[in-house]
Jmol script that loads the backbone (N, CA, C; Angstrom):
load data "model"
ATOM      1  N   UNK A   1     -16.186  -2.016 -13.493  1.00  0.00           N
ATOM      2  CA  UNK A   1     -15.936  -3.249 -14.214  1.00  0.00           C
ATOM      3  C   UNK A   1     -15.393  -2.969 -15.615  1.00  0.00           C
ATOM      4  N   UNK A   2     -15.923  -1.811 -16.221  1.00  0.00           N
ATOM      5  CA  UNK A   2     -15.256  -1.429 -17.529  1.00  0.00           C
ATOM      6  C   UNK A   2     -13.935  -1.105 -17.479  1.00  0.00           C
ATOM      7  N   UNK A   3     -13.485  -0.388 -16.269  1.00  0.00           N
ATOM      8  CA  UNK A   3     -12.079  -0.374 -16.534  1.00  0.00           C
ATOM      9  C   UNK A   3     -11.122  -1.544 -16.417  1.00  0.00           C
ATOM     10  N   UNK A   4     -11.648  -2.766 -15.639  1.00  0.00           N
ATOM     11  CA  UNK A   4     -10.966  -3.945 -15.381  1.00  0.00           C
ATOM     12  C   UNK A   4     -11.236  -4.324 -16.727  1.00  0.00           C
ATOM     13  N   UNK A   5     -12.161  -4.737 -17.569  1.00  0.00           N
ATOM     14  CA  UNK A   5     -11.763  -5.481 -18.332  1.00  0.00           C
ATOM     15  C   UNK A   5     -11.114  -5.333 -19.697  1.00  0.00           C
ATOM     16  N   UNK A   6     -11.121  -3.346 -19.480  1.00  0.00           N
ATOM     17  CA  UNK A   6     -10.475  -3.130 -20.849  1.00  0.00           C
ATOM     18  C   UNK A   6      -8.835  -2.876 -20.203  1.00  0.00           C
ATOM     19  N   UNK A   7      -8.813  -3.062 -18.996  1.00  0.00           N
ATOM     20  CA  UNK A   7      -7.047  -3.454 -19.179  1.00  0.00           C
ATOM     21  C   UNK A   7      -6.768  -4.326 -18.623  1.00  0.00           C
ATOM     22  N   UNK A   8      -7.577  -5.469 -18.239  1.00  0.00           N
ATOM     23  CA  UNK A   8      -7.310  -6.902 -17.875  1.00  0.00           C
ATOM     24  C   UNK A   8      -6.671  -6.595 -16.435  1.00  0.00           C
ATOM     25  N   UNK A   9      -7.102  -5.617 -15.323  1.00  0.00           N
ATOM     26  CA  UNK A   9      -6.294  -5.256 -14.737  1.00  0.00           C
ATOM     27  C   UNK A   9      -7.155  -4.767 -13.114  1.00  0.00           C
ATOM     28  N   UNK A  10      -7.199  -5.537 -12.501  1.00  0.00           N
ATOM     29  CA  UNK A  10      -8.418  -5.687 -11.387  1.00  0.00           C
ATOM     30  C   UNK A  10      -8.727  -5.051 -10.312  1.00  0.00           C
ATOM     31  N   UNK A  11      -6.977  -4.185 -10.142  1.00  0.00           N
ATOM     32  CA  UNK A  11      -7.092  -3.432  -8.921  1.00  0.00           C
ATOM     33  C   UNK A  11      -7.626  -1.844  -8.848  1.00  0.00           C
ATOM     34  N   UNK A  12      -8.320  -1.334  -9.964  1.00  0.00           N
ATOM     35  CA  UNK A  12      -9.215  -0.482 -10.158  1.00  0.00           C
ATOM     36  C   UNK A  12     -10.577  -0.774  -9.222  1.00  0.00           C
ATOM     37  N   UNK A  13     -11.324  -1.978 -10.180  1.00  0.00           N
ATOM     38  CA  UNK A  13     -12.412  -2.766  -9.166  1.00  0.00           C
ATOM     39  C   UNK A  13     -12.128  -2.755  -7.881  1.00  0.00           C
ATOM     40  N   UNK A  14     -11.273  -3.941  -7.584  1.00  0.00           N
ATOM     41  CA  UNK A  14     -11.093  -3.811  -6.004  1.00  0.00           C
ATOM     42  C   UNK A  14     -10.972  -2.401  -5.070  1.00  0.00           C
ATOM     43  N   UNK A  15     -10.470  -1.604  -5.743  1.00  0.00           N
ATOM     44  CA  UNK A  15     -10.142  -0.365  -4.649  1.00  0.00           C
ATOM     45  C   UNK A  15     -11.871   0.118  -4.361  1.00  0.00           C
ATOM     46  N   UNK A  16     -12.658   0.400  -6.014  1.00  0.00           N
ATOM     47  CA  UNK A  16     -13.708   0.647  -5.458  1.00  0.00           C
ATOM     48  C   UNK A  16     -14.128   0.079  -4.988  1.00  0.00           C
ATOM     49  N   UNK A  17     -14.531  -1.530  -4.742  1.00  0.00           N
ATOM     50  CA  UNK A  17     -15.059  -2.381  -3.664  1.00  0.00           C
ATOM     51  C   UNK A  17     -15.203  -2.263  -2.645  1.00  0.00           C
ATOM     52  N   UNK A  18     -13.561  -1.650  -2.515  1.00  0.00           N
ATOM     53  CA  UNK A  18     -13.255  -1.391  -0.415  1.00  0.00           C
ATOM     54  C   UNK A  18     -13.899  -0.266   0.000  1.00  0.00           C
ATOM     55  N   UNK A  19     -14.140   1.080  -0.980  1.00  0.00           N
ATOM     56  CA  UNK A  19     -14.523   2.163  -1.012  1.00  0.00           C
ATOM     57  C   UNK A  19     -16.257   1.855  -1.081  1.00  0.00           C
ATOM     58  N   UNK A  20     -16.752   0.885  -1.337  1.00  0.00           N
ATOM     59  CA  UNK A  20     -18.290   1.014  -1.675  1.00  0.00           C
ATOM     60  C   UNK A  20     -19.089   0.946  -0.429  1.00  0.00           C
ATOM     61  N   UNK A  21     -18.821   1.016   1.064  1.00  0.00           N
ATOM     62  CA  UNK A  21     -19.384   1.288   2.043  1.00  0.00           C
ATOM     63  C   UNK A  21     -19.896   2.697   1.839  1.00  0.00           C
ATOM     64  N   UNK A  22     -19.699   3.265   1.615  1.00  0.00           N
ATOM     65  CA  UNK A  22     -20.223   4.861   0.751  1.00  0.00           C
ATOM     66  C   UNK A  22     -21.566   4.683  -0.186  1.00  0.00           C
ATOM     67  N   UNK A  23     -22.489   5.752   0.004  1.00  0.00           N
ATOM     68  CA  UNK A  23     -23.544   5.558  -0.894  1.00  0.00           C
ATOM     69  C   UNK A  23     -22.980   5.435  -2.093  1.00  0.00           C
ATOM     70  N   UNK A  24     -22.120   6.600  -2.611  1.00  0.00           N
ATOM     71  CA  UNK A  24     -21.681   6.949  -4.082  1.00  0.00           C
ATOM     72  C   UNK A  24     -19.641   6.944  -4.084  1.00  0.00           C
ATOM     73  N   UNK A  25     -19.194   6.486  -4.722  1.00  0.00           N
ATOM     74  CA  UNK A  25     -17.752   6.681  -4.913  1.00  0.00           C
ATOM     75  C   UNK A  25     -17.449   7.143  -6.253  1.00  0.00           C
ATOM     76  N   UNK A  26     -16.141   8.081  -6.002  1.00  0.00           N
ATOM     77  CA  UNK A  26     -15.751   8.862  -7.180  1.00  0.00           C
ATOM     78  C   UNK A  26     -14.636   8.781  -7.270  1.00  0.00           C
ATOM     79  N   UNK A  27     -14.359   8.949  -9.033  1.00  0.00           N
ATOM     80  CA  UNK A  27     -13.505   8.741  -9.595  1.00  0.00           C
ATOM     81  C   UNK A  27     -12.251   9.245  -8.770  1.00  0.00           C
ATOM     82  N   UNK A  28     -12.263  10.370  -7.914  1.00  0.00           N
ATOM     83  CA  UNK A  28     -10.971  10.680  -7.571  1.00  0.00           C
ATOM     84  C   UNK A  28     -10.873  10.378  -6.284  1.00  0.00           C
ATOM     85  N   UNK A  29     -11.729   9.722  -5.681  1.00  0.00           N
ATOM     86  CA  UNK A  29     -11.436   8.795  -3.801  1.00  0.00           C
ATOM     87  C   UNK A  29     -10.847   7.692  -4.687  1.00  0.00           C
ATOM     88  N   UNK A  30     -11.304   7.345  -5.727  1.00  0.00           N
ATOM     89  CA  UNK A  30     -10.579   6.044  -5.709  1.00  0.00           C
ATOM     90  C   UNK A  30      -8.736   6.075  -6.457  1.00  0.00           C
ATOM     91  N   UNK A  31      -8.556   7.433  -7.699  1.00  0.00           N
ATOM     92  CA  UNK A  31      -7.640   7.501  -8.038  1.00  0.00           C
ATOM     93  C   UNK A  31      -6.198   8.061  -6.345  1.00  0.00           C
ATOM     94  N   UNK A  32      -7.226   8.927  -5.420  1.00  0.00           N
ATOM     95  CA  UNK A  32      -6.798   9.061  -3.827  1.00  0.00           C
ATOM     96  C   UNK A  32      -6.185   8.100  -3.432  1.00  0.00           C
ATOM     97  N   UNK A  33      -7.336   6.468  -3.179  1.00  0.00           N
ATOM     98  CA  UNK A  33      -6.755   5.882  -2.478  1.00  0.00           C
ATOM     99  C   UNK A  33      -5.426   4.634  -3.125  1.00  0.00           C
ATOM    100  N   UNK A  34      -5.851   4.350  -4.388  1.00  0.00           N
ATOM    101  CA  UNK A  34      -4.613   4.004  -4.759  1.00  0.00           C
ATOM    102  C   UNK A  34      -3.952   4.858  -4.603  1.00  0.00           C
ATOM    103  N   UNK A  35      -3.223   6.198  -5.041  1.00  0.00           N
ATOM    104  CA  UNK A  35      -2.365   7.359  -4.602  1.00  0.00           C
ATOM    105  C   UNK A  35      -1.433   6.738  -3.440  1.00  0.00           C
ATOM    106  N   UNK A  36      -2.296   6.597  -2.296  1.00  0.00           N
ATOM    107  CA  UNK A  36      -1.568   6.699  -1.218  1.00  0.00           C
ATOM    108  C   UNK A  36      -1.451   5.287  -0.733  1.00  0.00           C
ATOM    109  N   UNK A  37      -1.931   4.033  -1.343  1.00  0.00           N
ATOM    110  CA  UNK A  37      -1.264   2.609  -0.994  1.00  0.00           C
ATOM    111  C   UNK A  37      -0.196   2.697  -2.285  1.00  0.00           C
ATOM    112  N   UNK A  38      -0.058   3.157  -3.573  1.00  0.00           N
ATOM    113  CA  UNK A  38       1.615   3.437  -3.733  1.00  0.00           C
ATOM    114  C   UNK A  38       2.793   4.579  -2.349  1.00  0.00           C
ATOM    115  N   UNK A  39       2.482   5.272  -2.266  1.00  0.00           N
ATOM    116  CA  UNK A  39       2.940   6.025  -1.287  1.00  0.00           C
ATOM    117  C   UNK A  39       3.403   5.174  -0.535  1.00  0.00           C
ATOM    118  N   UNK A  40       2.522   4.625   0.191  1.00  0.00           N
ATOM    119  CA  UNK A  40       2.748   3.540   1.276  1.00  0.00           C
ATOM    120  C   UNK A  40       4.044   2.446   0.759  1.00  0.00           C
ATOM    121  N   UNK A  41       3.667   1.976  -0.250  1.00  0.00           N
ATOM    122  CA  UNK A  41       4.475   0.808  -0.764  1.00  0.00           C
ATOM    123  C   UNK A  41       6.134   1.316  -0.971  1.00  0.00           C
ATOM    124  N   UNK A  42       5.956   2.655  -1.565  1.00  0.00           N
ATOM    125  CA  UNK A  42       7.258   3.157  -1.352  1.00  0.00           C
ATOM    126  C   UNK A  42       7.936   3.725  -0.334  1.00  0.00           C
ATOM    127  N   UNK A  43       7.433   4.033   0.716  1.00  0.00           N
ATOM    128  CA  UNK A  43       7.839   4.057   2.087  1.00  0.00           C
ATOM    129  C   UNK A  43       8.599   3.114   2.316  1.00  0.00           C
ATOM    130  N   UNK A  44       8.097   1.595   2.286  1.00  0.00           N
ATOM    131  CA  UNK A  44       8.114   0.512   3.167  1.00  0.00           C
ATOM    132  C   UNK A  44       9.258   0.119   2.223  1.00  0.00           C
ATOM    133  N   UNK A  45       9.540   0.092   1.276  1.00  0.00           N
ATOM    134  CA  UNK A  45      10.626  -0.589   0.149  1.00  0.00           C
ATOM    135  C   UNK A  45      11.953   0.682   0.365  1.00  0.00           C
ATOM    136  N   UNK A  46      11.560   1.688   0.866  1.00  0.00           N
ATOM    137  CA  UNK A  46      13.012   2.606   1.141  1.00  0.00           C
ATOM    138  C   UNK A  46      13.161   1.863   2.608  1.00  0.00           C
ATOM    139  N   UNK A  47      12.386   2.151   3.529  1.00  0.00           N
ATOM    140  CA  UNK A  47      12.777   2.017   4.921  1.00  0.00           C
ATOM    141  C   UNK A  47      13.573   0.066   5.042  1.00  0.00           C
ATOM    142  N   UNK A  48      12.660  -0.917   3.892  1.00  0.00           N
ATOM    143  CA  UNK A  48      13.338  -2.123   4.055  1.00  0.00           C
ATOM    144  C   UNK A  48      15.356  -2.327   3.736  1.00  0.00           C
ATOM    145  N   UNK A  49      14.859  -1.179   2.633  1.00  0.00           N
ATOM    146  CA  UNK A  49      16.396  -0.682   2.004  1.00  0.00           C
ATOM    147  C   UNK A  49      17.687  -0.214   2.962  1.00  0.00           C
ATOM    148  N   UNK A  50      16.777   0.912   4.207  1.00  0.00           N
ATOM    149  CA  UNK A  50      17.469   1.065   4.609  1.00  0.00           C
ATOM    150  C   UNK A  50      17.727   0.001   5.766  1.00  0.00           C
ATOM    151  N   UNK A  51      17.107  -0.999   6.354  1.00  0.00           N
ATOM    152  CA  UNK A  51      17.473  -2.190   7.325  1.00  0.00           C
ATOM    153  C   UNK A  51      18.128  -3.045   6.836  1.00  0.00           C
ATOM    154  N   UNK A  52      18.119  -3.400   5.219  1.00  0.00           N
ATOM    155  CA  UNK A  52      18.940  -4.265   5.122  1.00  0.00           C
ATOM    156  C   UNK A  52      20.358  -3.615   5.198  1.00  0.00           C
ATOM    157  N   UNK A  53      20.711  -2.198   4.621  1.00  0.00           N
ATOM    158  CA  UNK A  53      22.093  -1.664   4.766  1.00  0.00           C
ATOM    159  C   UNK A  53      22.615  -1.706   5.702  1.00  0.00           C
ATOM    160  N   UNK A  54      21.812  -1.436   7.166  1.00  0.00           N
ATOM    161  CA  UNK A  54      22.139  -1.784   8.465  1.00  0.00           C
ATOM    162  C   UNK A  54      21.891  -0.254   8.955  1.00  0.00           C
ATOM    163  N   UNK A  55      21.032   0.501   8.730  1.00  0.00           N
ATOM    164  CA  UNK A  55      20.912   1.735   8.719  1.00  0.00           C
ATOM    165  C   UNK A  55      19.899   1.891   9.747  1.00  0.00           C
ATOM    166  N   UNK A  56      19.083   1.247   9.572  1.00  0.00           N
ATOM    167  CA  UNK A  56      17.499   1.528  10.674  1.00  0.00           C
ATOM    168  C   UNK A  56      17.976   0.264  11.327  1.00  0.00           C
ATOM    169  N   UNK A  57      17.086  -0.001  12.452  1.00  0.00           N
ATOM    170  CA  UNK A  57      17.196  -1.075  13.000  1.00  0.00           C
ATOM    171  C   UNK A  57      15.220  -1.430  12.670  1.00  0.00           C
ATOM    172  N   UNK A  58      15.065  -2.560  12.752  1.00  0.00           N
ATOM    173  CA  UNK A  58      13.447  -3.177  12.020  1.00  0.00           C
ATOM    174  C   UNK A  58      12.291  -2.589  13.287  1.00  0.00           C
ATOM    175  N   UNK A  59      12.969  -2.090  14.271  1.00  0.00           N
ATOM    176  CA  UNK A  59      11.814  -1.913  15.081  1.00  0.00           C
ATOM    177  C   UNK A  59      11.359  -0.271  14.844  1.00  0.00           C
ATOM    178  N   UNK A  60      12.986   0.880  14.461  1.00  0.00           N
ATOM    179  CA  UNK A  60      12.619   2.003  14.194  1.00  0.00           C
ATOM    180  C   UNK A  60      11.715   1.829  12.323  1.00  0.00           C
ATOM    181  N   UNK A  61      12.042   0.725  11.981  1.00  0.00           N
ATOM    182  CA  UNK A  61      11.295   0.985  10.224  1.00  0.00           C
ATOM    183  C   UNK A  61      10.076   0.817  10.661  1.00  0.00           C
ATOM    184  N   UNK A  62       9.812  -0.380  11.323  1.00  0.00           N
ATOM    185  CA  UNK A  62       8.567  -0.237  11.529  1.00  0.00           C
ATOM    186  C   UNK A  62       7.551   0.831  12.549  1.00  0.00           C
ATOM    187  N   UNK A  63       8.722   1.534  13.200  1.00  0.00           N
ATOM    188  CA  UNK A  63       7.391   2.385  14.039  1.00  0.00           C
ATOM    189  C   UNK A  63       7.332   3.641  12.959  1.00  0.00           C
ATOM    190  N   UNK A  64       8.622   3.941  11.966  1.00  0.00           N
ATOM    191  CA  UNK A  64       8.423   4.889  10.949  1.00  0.00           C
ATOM    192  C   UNK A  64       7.388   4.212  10.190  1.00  0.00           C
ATOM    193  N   UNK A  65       6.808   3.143   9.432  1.00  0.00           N
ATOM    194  CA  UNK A  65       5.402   2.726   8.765  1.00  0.00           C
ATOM    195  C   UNK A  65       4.329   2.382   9.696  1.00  0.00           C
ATOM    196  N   UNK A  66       4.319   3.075  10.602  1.00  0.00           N
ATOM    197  CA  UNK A  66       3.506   2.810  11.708  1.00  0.00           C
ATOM    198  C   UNK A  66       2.604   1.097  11.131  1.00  0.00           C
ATOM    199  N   UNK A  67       3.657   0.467  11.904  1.00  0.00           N
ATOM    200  CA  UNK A  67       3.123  -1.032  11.924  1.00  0.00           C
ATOM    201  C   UNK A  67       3.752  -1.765  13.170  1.00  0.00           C
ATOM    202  N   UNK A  68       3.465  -3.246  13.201  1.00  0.00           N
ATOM    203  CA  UNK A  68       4.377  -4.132  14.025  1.00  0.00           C
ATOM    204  C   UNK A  68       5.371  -4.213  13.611  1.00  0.00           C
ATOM    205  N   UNK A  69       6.198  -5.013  14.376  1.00  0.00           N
ATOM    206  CA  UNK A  69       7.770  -5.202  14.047  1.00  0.00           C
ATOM    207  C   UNK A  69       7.276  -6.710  13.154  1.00  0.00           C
ATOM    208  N   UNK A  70       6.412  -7.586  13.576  1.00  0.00           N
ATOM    209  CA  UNK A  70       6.237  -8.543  12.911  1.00  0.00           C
ATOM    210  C   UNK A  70       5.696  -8.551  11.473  1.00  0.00           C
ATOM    211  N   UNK A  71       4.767  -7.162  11.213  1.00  0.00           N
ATOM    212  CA  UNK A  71       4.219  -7.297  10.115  1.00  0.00           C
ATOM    213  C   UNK A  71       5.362  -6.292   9.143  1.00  0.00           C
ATOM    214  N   UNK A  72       6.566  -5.686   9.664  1.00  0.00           N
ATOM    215  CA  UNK A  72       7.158  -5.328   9.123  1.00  0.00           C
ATOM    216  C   UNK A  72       8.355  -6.402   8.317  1.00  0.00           C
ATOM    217  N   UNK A  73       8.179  -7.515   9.311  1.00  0.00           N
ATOM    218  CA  UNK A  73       9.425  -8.488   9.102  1.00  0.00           C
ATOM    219  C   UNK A  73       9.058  -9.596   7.680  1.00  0.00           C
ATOM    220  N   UNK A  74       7.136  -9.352   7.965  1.00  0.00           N
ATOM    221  CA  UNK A  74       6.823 -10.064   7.016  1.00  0.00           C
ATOM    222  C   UNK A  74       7.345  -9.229   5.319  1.00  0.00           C
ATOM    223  N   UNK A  75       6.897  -7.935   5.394  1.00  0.00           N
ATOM    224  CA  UNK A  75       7.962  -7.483   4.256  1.00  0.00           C
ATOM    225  C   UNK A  75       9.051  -7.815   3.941  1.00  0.00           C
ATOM    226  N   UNK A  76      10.033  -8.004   4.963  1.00  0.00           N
ATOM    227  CA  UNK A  76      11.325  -8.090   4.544  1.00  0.00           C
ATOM    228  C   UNK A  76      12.079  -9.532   3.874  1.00  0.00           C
ATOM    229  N   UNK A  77      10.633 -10.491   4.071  1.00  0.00           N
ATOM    230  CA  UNK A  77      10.604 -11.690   3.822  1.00  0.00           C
ATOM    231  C   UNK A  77      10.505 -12.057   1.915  1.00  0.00           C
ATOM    232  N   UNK A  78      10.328 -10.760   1.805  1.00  0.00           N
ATOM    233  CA  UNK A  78       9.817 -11.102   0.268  1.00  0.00           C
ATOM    234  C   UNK A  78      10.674 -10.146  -0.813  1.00  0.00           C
TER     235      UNK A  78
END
end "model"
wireframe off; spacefill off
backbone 0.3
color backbone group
């Protein structure tokens, strides 16, 4: 909570939240798992890049972000 409110900035909290099924969570599972939902996010913003160029087709982007084709489409929506 101290780090949310000294940077007004919430998704510190939340990550540990998701992480608190764990007796104890640490500073670096949680700096981990943000780590790798940026990772993720930049995956999905190259591979959208490359469908809109006409490069992938939406069913290979999405089996490269191992997802649906639908929840991939919902990305491309935004």
């Amino acid at each position: 909570m101290l780090m949310s409110a000294m940077t007004k900035d919430d998704r510190f909290e939340e990550t540990i939240n998701e992480l608190s099924r764990k007796e104890s969570v640490t500073m670096c599972e949680v700096l981990d798992k943000v780590e790798a939902r940026g990772r993720k996010e930049g995956v999905i913003s190259v591979l959208i890049s490359l469908v809109k160029d006409g490069i992938l087709s939406i069913s290979e982007a999405a089996k490269r972000a191992d997802m649906s084709e639908e929840s991939f489409k919902e990305y491309l929506k935004s």
